[in-house]
N, C-alpha and C positions, 0 to 999 in steps of 0.2 A: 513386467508389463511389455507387451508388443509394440516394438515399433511402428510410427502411424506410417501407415502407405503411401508410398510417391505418389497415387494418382490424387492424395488432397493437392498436390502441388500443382501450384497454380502460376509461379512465375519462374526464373531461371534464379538459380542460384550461382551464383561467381566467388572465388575465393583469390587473395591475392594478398602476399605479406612485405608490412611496411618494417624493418627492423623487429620491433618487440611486439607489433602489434598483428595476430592472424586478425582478420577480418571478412565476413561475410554478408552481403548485401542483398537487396530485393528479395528476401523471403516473405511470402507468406503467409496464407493460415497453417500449411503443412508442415511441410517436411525440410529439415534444414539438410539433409541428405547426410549422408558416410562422413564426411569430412568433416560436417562440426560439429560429429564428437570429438575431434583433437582439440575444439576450443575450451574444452569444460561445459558443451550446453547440448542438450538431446532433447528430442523431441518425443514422448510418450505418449501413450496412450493412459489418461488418469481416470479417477470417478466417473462413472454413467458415461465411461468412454468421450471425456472428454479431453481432444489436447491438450498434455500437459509439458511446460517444459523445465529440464533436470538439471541447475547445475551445478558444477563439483570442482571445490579449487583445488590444487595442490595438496595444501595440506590436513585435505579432508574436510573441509566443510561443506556443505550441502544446502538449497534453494530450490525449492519448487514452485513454479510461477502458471498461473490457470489463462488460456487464453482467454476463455470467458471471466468479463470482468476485470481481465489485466490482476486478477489476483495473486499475492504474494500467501501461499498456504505453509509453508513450510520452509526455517530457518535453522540447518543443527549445523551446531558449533562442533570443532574433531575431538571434542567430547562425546559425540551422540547426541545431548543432550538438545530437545528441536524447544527453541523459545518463543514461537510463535505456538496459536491457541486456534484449531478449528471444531465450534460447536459440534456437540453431538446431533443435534437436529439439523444440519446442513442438510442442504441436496445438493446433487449437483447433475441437474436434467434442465437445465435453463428456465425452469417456470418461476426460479427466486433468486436474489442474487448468494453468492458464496457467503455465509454466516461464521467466518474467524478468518485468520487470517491479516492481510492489509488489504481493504477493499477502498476504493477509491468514491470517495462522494462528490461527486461535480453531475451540475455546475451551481449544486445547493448544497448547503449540509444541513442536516434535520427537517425537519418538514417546513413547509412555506408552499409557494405556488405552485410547483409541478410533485411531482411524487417525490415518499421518503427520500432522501441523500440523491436524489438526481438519478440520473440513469446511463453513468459510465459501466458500474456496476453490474448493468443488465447488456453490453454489449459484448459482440466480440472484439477484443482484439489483434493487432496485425503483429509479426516479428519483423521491423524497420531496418534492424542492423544487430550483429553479431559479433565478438570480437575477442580476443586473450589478450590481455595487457600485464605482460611480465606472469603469464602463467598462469592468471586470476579472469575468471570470464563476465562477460559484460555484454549484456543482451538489449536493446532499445526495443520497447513495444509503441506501438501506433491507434489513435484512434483519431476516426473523422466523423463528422454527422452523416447521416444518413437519414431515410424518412424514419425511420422508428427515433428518432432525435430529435428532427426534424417537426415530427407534430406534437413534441413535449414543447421544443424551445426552440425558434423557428431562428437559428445561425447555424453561420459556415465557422466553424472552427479545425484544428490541429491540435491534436494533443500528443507529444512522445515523452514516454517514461522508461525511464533509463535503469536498470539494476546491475548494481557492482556487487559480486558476491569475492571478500579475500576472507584468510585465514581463520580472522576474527570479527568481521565487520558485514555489515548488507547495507550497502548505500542504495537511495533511490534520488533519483532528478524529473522532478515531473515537469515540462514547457508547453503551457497555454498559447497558442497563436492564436488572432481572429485574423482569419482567412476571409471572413465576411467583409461587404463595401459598406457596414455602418456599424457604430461602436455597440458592444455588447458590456452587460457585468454579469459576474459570478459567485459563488462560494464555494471551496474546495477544504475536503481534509482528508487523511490517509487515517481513516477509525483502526488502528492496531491492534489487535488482540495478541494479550504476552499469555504465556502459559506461568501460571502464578500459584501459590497456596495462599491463599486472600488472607487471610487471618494474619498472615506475616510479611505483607507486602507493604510496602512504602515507597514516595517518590518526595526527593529531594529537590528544592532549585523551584519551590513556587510561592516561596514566601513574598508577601510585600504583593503579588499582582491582582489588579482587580478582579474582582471575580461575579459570576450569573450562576446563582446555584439554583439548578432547575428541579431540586426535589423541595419542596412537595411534592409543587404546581409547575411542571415540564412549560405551562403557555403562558406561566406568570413567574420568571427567575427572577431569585430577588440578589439587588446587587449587596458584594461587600468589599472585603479586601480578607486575603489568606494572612493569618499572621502564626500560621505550623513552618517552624523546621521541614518539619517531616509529615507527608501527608500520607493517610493510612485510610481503610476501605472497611470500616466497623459494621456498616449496612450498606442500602441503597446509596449509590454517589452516581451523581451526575450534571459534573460543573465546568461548565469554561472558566477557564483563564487568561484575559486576556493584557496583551503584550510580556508573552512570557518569555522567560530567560532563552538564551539558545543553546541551553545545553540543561538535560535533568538526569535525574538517576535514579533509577528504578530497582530496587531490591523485592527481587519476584519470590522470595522466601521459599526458593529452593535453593540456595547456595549460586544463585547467580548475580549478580550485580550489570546493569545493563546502562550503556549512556546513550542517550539520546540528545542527539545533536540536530541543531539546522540549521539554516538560513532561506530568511524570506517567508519561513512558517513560522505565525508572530505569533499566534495563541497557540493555547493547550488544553487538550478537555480529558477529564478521568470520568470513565465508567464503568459501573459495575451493577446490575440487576437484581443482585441478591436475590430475594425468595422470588421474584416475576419468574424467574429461569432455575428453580430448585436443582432439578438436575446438574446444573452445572457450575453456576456461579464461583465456589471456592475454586475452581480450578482457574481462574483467568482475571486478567482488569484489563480494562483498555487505556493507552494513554495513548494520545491520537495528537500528532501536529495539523492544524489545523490554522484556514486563514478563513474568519468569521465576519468583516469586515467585506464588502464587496470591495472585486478588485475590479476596475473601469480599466478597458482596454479598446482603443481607437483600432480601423483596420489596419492589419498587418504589423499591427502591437504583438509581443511575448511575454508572459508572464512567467520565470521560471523561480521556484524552491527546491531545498535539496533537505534529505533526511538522512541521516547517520546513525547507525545501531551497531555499539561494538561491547564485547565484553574484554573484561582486563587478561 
């Protein structure tokens, strides 16, 4: 892929090293320039020539992240082997948002008053900050309102999303401000698509939590409680869990074992489409941290969660 052109750049880019840490600042929709590719992070040209950025730790692992949507499309461990799931039916021309991946739903998740999963999804956004930390790269993205936000959900917010890509791991830190001079609420989740053999996948660590199982009737979940060891994807699922463990485990029935860790992301939801999505369904589940609970934030309040994905 071609490097994207210096003229997308739009602001100055400075580079300056603290001990272990290279860091680079005020980038950004373009171009992070020559020099941070020594971070582990590049700036490409991806699908329907959209910016894409690439990066690569030490010892080989790899992240590819969509400015559009702040997506997270691609995870391989120095296996090769990429654990993240992007639909065959995606596009990527801005007319939908990224379909696999980690797509971000703010500041709703599933339907309610404004459109599907909110409209982070459908924005661009910015590179905030750049950096190597002990040889492993770490990139912050940025998003702010704008009118296209602006006449869904009429606040000033901040939002930067953090990703740590090391050897074996892809952390993300996502930090909600209101920027705005009156208190707003939200709902956020990070809908994860793992790349899976559905027939052999399971996830550990949800036993005992309440749960809203929204199959049949998606607008009628009916409540329970999980009482599986091990929960497994036999057809259609599509369940919150809510107040779940901070930590599950996902055996994607390819020989990987995956842990998913967090803080401050209280729920958890599994999905899988089965025959709605023939083409693809056996190949993927979603298990998505998620905060389903509105979260109330006064001005110049922050909301931050973190998410942890590592194999053994």
């Amino acid at each position: 892929m071609a490097t994207v052109s210096m003229a997308f750049c739009v602001n100055t880019v400075t580079f300056s090293n603290h001990g272990r840490h290279n860091r680079s600042r005020g980038m950004a929709f373009a171009s992070l320039g020559k020099e941070a590719t020594t971070l582990g992070v590049k700036l490409t040209e991806g699908e329907g020539s959209l910016p894409k950025l690439v990066l690569t730790s030490p010892a080989g692992s790899e992240a590819e992240i969509y400015l559009f949507g702040g997506c997270i499309t691609s995870w391989k461990v120095p296996s090769g082997n990429d654990l993240l799931f992007v639909r065959p039916d995606a596009v990527f021309n801005k007319k939908k948002p990224i379909s696999g991946g980690v797509p971000h739903c703010f500041p709703q998740f599933g339907p309610g008053p404004i459109q599907q999963h909110g409209f982070a999804r459908n924005m661009d956004w910015t590179v905030a900050d750049s950096e190597s930390v002990e040889g492993n790269p770490v990139v912050t993205l940025e998003l702010k309102d704008a009118p296209y936000s602006r006449d869904i959900w009429d606040f000033s917010f901040h939002a930067l999303f953090k990703v740590t890509l090391n050897a074996k791991s892809l952390s993300t830190e996502l930090k909600v401000k209101n920027t705005d001079n009156k208190a707003f609420s939200f709902n956020t989740a990070l809908h994860t698509y793992f790349r899976a053999s559905v027939s052999g996948t399971s996830v550990k660590g949800l036993k005992g939590c309440k749960t809203l199982n929204k199959h049949p009737d998606p607008n009628n979940p009916v409540e329970g409680t999980e009482e599986r060891d091990v929960v497994t994807f036999p057809g259609f699922v599509d369940c919150i869990y809510l107040d779940a463990a901070n930590e599950l485990q996902l055996d994607n029935g390819l020989g990987d074992l995956i842990s998913i860790k967090n803080t401050n992301w209280s729920d958890a939801v599994l999905w899988n489409p089965h025959l709605q999505m023939e083409a693809c369904y056996k190949d993927f589940v979603c298990v998505e941290n998620a905060k389903i609970g509105s979260v109330q934030l006064e001005p110049e309040q922050t909301w931050t969660a973190v998410q942890h994905l590592s194999i053994a």
